[in-house]
N, C-alpha and C positions, 0 to 999 in steps of 0.2 A: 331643298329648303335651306339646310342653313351648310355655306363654304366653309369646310374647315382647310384650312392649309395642308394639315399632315395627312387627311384625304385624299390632297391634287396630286402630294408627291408620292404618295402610296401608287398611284393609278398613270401615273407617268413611269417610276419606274417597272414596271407592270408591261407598257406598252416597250418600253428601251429592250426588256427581256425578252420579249415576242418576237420584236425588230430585230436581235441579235442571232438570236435561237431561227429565223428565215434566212438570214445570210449565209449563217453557219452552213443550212443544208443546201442553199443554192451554190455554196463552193464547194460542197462535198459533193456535187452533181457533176461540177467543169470540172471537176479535177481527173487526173489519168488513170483510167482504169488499163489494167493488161487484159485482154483477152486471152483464152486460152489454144493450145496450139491445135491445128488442126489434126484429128485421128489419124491422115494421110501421112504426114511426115512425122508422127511419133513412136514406134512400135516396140514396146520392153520389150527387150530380151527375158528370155524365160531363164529364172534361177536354177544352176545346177540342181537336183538332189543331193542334200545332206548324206555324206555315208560315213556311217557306224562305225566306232576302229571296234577290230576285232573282239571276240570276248574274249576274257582271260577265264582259262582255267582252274578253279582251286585245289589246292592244295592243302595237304593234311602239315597242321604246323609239329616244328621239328622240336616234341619235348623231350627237355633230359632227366626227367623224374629219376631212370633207374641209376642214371651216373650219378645223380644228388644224391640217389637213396644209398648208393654202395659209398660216398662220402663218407656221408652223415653215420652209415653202420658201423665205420674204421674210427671216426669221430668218437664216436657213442663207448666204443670198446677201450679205446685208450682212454678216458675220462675217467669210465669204471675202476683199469686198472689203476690210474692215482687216486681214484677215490678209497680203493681197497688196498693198495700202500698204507695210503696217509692214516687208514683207520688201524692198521697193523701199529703203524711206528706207535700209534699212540695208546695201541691196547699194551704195547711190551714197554713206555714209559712207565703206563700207571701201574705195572706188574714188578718193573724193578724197583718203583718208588715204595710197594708195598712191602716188598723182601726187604727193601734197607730201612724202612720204620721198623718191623718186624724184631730186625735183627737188632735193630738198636734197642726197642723195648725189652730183649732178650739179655742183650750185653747191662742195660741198666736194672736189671731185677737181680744180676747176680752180683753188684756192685753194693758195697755200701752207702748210708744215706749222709755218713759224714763227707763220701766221695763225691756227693752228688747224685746216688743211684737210686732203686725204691727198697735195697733188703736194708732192713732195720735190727741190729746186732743189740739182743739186751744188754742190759747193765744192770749193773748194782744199784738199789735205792739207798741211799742214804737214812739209815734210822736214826737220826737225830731229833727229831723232834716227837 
């Protein structure tokens, strides 16, 4: 009933795509296929068998625990002995530092206090007042 325009070109190109889309397949029909070769003249060769490289045997790993541990015990011993040096040196520091206060409170108690000491020599008071 009624012609629109954008109808006809709708349905033209419509037929253009159909036209194109039988061509297409009529060239992909002439075009050159390969056949495949005949089973007579083709025949693989069969693939070696894969083979295995040998197995390796294990082995128990080579630890040196007890040479570390006799190290460390030679280690351990000599540490000790400077630790028990160092505590000597410093036990007979704080033993000569106590004789020589010692002795010095000893030598200042017998001093007098005009001398600087702590014995205090009476004296006379003044009854003057």
């Amino acid at each position: 009933p009624y012609h629109i325009r954008a109808q006809q070109e709708y349905e033209e190109s419509k037929e253009r795509k159909e036209r194109l889309i039988k061509e297409d397949m009529a060239r992909f029909d002439r075009a050159f296929k390969a056949s495949p070769l005949p089973k007579t003249t083709y025949v693989a060769q069969p693939e070696p068998p894969i083979q295995s490289p040998a197995l390796t045997q294990p082995r128990l790993p080579r630890l040196s625990l007890f040479g570390r541990m006799e190290e460390r015990k030679l280690f351990n011993q000599h540490t000790e002995e400077l630790r028990r040096a160092d505590s000597e040196m410093k036990q007979m520091r704080l033993q000569q530092q106590k004789e020589v206060e010692e002795e010095e409170v000893r030598r200042l108690r017998r001093t007098y206090s005009i001398e600087g000491g702590l014995c205090f020599k009476a004296r006379e008071m003044p009854v003057d007042w």
